[in-house]
C-alpha positions as CSV (number, residue, x, y, z in Angstrom):
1,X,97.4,81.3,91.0
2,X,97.2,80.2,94.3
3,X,100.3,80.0,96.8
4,X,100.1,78.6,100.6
5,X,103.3,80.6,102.7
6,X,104.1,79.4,106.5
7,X,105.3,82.3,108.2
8,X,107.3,81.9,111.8
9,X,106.0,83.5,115.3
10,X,107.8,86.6,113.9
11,X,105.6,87.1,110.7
12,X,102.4,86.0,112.1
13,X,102.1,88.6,114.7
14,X,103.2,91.3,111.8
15,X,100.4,90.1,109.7
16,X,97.9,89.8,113.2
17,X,99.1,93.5,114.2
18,X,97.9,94.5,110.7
19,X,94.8,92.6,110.9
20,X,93.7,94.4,114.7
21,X,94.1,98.1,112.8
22,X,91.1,97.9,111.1
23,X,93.4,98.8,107.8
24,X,93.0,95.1,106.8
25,X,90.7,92.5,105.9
26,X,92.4,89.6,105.2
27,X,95.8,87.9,105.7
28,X,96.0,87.8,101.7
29,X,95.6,92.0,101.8
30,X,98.6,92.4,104.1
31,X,100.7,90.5,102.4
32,X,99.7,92.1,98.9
33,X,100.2,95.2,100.4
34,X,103.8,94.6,101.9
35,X,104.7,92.9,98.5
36,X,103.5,95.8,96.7
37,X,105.6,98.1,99.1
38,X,108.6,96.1,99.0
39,X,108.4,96.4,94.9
40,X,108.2,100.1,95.3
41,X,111.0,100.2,97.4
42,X,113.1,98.1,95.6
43,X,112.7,100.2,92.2
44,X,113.4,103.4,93.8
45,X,116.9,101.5,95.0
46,X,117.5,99.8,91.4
47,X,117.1,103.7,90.4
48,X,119.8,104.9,92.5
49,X,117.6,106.2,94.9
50,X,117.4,109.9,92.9
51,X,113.8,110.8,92.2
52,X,112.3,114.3,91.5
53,X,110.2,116.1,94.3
54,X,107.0,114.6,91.5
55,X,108.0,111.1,92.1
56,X,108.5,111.8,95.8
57,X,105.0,113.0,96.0
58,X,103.5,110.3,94.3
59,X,105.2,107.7,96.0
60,X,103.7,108.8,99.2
61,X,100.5,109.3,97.8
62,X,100.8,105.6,96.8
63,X,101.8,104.7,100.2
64,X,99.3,106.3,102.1
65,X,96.5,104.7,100.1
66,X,93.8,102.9,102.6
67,X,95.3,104.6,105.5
68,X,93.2,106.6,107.7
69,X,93.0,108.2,111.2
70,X,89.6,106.8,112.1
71,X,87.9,109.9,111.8
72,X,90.2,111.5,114.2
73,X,91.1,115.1,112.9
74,X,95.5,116.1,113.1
75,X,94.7,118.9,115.3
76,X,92.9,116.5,117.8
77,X,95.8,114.5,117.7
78,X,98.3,117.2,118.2
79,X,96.3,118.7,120.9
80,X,95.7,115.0,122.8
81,X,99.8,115.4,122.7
82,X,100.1,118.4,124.2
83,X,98.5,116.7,127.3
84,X,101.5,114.4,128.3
């Protein structure tokens, strides 16, 4: 299935800001991944927002999928912080 969206000024720049991380590829990937997101969010409302630690752990798992720190290491970061 195919599906053309216009977005306003507002939702291009959320989809461009995605794009410049390097997280993304395409337009089409942000917007799956948002949707995706958004369903996840909405089921855990329809649920009455009560999970078990499990879910919780899962959930985030899901969410942090494709994300990375560019081969920077925590400790870097938190010492780069410790600068300012």
């Amino acid at each position: 299935m195919s599906l053309t969206l216009t977005l306003d000024a507002h939702g291009e720049e959320l989809v461009a800001a995605h794009l410049r991380s390097g997280l993304y590829q395409s337009p089409e990937e942000v917007v799956t991944r948002a949707l995706e997101t958004l369903a996840v969010k909405e089921q855990c409302g329809a649920a009455g927002g009560t999970m078990t630690p499990a879910e919780a752990v899962d959930d985030i798992r899901e969410l942090r999928k494709g994300v990375t720190l560019g081969g920077l290491r925590i400790r870097d970061l938190i010492n780069e912080g410790r600068k300012y």
